[in-house]
HTML snippet that shows the backbone in 3Dmol.js (N, CA, C, O; Angstrom):
<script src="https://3Dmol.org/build/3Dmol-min.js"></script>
<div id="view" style="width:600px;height:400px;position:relative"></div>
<script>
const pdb = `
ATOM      1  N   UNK A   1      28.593 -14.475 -35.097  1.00  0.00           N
ATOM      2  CA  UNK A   1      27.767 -13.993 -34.009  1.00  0.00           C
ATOM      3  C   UNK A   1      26.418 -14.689 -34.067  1.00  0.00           C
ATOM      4  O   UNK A   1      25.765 -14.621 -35.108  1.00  0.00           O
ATOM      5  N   UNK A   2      25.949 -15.371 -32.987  1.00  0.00           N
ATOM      6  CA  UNK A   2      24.706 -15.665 -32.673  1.00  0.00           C
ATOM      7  C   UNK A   2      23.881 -15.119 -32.886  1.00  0.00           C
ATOM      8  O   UNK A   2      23.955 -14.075 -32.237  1.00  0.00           O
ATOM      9  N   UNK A   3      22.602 -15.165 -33.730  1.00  0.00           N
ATOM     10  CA  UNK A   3      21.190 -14.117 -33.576  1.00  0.00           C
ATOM     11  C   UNK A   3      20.607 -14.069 -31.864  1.00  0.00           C
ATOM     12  O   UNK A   3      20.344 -13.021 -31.273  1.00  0.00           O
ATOM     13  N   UNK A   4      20.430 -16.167 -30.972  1.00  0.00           N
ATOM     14  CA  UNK A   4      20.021 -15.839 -30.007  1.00  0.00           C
ATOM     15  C   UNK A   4      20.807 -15.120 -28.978  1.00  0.00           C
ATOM     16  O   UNK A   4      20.149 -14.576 -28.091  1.00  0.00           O
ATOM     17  N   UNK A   5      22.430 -14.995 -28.927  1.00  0.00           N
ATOM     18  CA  UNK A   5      23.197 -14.733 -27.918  1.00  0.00           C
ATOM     19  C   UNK A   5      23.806 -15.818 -27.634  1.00  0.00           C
ATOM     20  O   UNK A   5      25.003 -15.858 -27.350  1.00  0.00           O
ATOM     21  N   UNK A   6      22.894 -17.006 -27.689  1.00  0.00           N
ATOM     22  CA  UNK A   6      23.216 -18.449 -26.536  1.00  0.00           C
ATOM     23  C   UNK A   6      24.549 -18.889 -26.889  1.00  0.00           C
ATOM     24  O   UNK A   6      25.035 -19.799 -26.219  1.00  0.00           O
ATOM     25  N   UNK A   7      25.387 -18.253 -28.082  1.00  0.00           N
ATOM     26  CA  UNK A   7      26.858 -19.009 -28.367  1.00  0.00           C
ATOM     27  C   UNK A   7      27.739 -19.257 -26.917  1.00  0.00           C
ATOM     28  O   UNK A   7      28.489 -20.231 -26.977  1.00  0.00           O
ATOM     29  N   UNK A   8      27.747 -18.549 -25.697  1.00  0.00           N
ATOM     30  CA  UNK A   8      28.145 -18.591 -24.755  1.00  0.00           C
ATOM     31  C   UNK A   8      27.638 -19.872 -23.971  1.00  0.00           C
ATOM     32  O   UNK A   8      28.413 -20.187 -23.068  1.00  0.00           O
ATOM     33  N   UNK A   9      26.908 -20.407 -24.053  1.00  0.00           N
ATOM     34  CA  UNK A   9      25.946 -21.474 -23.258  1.00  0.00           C
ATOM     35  C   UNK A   9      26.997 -22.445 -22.930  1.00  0.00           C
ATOM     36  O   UNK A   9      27.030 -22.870 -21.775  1.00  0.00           O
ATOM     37  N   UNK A  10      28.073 -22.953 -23.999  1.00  0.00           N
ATOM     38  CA  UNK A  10      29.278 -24.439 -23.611  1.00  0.00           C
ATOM     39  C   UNK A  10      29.855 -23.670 -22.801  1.00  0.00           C
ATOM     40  O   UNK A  10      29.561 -23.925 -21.633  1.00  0.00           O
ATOM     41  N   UNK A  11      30.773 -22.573 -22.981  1.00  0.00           N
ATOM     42  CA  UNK A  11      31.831 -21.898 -21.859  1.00  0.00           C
ATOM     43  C   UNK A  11      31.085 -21.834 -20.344  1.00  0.00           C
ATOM     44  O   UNK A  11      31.562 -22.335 -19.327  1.00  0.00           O
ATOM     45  N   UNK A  12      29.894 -21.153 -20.422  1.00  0.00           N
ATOM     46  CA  UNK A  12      28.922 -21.272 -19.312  1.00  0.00           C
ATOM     47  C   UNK A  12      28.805 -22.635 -18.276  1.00  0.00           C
ATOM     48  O   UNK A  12      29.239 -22.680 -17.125  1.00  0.00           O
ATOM     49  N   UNK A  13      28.053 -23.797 -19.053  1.00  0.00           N
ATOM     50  CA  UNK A  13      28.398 -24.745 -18.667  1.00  0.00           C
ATOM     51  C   UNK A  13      29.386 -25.562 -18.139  1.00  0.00           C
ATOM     52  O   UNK A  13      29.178 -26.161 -17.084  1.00  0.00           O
ATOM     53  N   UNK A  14      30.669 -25.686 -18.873  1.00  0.00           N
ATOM     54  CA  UNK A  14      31.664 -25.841 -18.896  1.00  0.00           C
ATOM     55  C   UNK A  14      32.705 -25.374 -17.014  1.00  0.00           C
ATOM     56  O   UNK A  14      33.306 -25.897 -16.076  1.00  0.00           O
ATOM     57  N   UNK A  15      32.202 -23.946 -17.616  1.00  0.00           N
ATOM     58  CA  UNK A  15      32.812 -23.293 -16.077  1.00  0.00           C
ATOM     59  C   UNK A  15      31.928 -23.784 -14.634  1.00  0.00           C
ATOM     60  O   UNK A  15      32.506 -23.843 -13.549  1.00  0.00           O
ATOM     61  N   UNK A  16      30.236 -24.173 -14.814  1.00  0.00           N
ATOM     62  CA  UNK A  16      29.904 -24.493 -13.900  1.00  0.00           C
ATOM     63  C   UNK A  16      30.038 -25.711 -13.697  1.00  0.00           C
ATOM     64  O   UNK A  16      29.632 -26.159 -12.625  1.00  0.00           O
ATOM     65  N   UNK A  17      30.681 -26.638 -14.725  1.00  0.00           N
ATOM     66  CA  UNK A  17      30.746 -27.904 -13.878  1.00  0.00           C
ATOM     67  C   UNK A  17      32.160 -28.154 -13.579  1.00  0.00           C
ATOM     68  O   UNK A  17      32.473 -29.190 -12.993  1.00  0.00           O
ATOM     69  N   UNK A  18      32.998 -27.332 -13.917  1.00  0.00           N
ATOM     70  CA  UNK A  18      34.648 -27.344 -13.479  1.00  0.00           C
ATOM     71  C   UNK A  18      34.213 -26.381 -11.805  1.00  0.00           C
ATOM     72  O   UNK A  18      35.093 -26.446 -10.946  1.00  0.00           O
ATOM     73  N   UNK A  19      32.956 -25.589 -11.454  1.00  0.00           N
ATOM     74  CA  UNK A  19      33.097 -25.395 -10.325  1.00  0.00           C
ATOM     75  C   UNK A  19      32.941 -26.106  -9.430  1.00  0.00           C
ATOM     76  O   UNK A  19      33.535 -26.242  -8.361  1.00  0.00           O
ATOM     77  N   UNK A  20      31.758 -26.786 -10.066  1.00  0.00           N
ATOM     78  CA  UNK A  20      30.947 -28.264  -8.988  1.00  0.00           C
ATOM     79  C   UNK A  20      32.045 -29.439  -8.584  1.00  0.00           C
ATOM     80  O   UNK A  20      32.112 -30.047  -7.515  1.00  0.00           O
ATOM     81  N   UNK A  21      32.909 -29.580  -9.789  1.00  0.00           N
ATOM     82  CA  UNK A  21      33.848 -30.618  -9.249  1.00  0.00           C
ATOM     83  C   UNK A  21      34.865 -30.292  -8.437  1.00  0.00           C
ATOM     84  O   UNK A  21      35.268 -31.183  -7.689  1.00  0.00           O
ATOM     85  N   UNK A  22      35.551 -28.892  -8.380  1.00  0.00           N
ATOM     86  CA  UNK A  22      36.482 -28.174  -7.255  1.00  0.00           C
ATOM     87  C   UNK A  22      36.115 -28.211  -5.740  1.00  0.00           C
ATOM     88  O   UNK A  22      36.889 -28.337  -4.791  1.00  0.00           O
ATOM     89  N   UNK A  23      34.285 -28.025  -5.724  1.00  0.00           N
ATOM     90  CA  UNK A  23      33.742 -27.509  -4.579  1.00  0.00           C
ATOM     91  C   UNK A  23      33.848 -29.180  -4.330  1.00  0.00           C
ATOM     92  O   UNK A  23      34.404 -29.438  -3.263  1.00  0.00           O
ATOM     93  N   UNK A  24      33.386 -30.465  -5.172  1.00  0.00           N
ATOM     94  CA  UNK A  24      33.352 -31.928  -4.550  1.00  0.00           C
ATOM     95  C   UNK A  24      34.526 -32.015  -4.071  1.00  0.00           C
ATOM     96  O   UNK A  24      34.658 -32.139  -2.854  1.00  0.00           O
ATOM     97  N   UNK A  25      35.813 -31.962  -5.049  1.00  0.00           N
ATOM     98  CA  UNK A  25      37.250 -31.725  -4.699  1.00  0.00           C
ATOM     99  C   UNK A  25      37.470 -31.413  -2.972  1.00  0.00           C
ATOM    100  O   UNK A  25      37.855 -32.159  -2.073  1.00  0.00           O
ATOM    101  N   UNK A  26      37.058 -30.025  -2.967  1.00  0.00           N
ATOM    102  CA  UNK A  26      37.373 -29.560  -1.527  1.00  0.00           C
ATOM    103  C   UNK A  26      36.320 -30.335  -0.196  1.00  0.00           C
ATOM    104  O   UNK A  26      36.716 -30.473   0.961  1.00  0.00           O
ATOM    105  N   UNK A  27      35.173 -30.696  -0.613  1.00  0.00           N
ATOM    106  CA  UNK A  27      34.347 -31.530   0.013  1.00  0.00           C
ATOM    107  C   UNK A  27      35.342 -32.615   0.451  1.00  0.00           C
ATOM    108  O   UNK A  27      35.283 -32.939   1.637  1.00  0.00           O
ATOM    109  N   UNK A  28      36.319 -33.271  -0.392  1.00  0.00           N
ATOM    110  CA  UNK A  28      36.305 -34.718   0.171  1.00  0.00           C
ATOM    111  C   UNK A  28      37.348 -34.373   0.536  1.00  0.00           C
ATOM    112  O   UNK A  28      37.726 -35.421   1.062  1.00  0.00           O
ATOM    113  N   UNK A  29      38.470 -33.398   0.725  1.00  0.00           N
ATOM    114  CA  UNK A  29      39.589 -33.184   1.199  1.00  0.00           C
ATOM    115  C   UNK A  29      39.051 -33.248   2.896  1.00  0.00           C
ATOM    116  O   UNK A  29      39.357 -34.067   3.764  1.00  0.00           O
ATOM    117  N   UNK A  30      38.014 -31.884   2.979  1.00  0.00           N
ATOM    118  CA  UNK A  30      37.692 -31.865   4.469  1.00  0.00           C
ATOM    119  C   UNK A  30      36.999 -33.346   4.901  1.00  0.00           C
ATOM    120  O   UNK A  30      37.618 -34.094   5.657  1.00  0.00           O
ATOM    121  N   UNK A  31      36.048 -33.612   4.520  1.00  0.00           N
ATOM    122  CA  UNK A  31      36.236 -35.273   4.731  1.00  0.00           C
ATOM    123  C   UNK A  31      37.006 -35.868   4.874  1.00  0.00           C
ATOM    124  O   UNK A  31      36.754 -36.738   5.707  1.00  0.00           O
ATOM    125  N   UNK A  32      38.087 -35.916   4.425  1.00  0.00           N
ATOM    126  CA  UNK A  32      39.576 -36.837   4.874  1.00  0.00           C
ATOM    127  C   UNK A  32      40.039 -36.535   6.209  1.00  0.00           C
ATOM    128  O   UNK A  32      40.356 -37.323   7.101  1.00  0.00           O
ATOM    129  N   UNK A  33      40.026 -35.090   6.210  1.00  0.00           N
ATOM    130  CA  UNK A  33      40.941 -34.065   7.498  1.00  0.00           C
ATOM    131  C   UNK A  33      39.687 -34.495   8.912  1.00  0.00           C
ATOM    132  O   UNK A  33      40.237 -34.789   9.974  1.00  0.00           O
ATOM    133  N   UNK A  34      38.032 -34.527   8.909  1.00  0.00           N
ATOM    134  CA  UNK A  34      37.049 -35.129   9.773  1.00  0.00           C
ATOM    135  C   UNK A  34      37.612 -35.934  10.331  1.00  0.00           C
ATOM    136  O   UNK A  34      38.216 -35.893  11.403  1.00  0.00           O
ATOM    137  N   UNK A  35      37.286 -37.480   8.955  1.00  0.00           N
ATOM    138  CA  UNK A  35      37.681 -38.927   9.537  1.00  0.00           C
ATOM    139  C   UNK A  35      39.058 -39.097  10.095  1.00  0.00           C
ATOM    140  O   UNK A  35      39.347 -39.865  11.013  1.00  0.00           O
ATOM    141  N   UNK A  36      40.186 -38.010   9.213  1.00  0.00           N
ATOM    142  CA  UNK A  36      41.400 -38.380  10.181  1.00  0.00           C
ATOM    143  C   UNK A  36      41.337 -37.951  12.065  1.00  0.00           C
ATOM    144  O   UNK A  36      42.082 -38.369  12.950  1.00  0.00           O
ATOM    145  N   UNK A  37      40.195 -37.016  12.170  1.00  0.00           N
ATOM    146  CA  UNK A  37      40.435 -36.454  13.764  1.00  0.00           C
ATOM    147  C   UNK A  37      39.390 -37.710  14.607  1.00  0.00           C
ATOM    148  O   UNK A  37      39.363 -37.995  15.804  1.00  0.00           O
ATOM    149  N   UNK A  38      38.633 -38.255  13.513  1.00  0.00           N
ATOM    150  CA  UNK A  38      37.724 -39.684  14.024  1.00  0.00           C
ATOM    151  C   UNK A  38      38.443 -40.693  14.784  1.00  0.00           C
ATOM    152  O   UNK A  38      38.401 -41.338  15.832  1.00  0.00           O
ATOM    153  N   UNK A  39      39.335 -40.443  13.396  1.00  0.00           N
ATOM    154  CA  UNK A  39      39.968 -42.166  13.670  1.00  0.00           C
ATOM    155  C   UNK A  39      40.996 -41.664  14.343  1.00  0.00           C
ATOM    156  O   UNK A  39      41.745 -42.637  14.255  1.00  0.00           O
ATOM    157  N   UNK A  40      41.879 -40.506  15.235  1.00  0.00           N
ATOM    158  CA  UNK A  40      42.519 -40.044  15.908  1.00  0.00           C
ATOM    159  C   UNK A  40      41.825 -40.025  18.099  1.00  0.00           C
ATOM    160  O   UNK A  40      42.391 -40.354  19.142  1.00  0.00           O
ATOM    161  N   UNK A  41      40.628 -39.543  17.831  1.00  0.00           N
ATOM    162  CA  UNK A  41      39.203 -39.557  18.886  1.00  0.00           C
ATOM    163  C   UNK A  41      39.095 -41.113  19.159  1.00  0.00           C
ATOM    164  O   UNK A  41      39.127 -41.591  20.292  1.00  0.00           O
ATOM    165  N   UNK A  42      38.952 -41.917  17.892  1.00  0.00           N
ATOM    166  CA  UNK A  42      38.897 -43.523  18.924  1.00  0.00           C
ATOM    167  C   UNK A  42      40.382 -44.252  18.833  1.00  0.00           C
ATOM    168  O   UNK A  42      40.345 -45.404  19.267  1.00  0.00           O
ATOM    169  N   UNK A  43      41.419 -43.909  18.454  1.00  0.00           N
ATOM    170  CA  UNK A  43      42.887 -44.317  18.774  1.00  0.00           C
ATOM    171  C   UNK A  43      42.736 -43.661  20.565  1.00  0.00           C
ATOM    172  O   UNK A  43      43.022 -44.432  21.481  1.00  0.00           O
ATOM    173  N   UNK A  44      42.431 -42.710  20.770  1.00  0.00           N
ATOM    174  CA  UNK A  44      42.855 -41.674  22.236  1.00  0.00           C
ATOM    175  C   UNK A  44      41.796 -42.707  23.071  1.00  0.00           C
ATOM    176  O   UNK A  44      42.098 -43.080  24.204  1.00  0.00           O
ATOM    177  N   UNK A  45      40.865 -43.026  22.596  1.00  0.00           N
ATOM    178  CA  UNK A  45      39.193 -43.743  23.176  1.00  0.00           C
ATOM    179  C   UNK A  45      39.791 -44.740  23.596  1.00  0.00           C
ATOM    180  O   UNK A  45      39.581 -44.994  24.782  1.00  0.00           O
ATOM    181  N   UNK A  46      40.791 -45.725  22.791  1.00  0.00           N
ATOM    182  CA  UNK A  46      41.276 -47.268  23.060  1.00  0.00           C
ATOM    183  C   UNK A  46      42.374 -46.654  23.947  1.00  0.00           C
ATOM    184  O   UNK A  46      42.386 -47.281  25.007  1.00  0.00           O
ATOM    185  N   UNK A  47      43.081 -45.912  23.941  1.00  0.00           N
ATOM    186  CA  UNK A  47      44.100 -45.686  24.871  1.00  0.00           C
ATOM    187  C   UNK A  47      43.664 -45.803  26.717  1.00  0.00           C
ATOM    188  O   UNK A  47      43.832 -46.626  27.617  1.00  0.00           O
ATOM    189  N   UNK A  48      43.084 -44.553  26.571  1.00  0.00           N
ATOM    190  CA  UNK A  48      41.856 -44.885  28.001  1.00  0.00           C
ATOM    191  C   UNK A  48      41.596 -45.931  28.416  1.00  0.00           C
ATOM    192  O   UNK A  48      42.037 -46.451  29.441  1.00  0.00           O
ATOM    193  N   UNK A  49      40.814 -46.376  27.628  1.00  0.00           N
ATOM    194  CA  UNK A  49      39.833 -47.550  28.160  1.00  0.00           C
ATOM    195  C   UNK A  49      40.739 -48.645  28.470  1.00  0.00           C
ATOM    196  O   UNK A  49      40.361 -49.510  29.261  1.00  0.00           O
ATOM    197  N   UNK A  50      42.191 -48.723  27.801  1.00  0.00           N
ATOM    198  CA  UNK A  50      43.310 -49.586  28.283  1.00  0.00           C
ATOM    199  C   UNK A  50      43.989 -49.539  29.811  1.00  0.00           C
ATOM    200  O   UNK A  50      44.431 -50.347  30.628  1.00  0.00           O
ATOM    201  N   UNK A  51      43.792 -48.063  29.690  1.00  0.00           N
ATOM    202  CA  UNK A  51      44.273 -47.294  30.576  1.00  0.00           C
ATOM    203  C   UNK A  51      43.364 -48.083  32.112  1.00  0.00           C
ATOM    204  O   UNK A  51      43.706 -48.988  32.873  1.00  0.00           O
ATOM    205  N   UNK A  52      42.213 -47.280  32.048  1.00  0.00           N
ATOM    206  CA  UNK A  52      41.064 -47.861  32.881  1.00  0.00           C
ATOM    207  C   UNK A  52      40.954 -49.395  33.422  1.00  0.00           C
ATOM    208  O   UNK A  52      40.846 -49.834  34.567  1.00  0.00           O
ATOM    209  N   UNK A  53      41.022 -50.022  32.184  1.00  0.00           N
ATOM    210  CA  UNK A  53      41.274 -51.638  32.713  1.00  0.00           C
ATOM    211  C   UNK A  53      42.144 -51.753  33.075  1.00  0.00           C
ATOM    212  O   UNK A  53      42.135 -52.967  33.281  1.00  0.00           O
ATOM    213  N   UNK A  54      43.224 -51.357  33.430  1.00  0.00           N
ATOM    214  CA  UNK A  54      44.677 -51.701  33.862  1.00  0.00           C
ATOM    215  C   UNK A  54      44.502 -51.203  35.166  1.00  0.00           C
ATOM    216  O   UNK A  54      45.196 -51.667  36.070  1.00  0.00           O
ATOM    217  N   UNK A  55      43.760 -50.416  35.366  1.00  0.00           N
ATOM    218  CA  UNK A  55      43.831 -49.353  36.787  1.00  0.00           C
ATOM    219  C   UNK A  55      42.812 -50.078  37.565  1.00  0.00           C
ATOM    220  O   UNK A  55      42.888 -50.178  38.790  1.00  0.00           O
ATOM    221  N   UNK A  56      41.583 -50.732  36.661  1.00  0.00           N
ATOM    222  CA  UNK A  56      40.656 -51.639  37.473  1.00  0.00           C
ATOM    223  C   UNK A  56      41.393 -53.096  37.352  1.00  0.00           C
ATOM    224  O   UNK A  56      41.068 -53.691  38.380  1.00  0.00           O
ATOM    225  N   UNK A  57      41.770 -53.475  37.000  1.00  0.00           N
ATOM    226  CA  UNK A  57      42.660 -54.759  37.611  1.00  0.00           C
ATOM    227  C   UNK A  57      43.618 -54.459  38.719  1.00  0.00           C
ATOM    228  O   UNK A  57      43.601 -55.227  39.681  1.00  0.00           O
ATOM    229  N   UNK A  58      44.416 -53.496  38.721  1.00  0.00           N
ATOM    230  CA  UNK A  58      45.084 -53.212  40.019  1.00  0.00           C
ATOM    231  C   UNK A  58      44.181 -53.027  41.246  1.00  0.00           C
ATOM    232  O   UNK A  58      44.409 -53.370  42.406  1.00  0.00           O
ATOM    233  N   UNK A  59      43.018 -52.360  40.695  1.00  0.00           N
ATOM    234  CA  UNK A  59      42.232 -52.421  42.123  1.00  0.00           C
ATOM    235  C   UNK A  59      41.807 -53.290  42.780  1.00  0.00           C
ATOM    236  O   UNK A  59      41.715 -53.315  44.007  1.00  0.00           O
ATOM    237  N   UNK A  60      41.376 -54.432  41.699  1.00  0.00           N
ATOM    238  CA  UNK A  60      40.656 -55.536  41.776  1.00  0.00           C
ATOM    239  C   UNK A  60      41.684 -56.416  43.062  1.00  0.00           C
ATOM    240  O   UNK A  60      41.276 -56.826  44.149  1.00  0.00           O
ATOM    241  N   UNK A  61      43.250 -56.531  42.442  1.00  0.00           N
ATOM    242  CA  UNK A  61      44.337 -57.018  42.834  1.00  0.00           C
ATOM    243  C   UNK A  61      44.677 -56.650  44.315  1.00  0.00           C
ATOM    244  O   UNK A  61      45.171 -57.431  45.129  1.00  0.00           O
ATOM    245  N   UNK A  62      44.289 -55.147  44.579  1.00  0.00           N
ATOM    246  CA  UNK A  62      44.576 -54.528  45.997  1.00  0.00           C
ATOM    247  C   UNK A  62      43.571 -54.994  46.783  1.00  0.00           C
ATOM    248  O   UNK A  62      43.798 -55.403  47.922  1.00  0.00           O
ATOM    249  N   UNK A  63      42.295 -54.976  46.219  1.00  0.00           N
ATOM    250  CA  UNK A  63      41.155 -55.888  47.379  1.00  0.00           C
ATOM    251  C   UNK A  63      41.346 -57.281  47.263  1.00  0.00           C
ATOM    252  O   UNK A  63      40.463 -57.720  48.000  1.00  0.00           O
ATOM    253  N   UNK A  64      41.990 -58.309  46.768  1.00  0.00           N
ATOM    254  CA  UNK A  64      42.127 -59.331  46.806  1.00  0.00           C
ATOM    255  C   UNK A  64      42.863 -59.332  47.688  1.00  0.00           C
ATOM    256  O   UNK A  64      42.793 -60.316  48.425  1.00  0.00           O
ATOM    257  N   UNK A  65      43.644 -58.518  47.944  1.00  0.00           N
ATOM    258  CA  UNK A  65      44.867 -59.246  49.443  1.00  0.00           C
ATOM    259  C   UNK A  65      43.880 -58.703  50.845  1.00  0.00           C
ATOM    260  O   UNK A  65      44.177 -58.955  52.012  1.00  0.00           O
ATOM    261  N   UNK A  66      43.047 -58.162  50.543  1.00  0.00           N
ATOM    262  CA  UNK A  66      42.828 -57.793  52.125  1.00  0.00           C
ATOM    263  C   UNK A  66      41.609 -58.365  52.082  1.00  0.00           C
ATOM    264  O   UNK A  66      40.711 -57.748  52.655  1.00  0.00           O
ATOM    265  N   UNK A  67      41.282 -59.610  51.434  1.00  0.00           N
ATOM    266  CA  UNK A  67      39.782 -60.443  51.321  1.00  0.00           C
ATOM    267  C   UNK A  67      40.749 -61.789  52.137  1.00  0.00           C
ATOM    268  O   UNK A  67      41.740 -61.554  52.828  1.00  0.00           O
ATOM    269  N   UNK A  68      40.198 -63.194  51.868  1.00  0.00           N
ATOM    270  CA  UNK A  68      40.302 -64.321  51.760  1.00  0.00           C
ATOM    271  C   UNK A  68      40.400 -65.196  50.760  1.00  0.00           C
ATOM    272  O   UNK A  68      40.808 -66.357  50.729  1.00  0.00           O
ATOM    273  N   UNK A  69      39.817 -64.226  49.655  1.00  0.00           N
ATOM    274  CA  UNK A  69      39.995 -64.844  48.051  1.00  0.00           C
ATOM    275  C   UNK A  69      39.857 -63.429  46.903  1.00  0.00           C
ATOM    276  O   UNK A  69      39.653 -62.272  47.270  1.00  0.00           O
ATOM    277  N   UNK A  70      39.930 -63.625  46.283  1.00  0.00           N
ATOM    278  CA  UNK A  70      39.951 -62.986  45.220  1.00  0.00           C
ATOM    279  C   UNK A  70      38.575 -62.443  44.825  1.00  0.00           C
ATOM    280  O   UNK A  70      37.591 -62.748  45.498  1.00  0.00           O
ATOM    281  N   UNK A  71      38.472 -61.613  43.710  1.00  0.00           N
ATOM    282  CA  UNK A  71      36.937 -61.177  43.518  1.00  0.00           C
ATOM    283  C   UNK A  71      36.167 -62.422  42.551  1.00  0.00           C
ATOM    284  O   UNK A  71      36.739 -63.003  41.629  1.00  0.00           O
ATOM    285  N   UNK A  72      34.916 -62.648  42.938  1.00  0.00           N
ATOM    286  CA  UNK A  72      34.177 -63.830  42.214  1.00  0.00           C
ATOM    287  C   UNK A  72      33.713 -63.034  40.874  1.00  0.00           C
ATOM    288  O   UNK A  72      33.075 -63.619  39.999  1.00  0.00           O
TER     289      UNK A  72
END
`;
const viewer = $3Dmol.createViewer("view");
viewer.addModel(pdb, "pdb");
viewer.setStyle({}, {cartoon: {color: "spectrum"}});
viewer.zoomTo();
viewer.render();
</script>
């Protein structure tokens, strides 16, 4: 037995840094699950914008026949 008490101080420690690394643990999990809805948000972003240019070239294409030339 300790006179100060402090014999507990390693287990103490011990448990708070096995907490700190669980809580980093779960930190970078949700970080993964973020960047996966990121990089999901600009996959959907490039889809569109494919989308869009395809729909503005057809337009482009429909006023070209009722011009004399094409768009400059």
């Amino acid at each position: 037995m300790s006179i100060t008490g402090a014999d507990f101080l390693g287990k103490v420690a011990k448990d708070k840094i096995a907490a700190a690394k669980q809580k980093i643990t779960n930190a970078v999990t949700e970080l993964d699950n973020a960047f996966g809805k990121i990089d999901g948000a600009a996959e959907h972003a490039e889809r569109v914008a494919q989308q869009v240019s395809s729909e503005a070239d057809g337009l482009l294409a429909d006023l070209g026949q009722l011009t004399n030339g094409g768009p400059s």
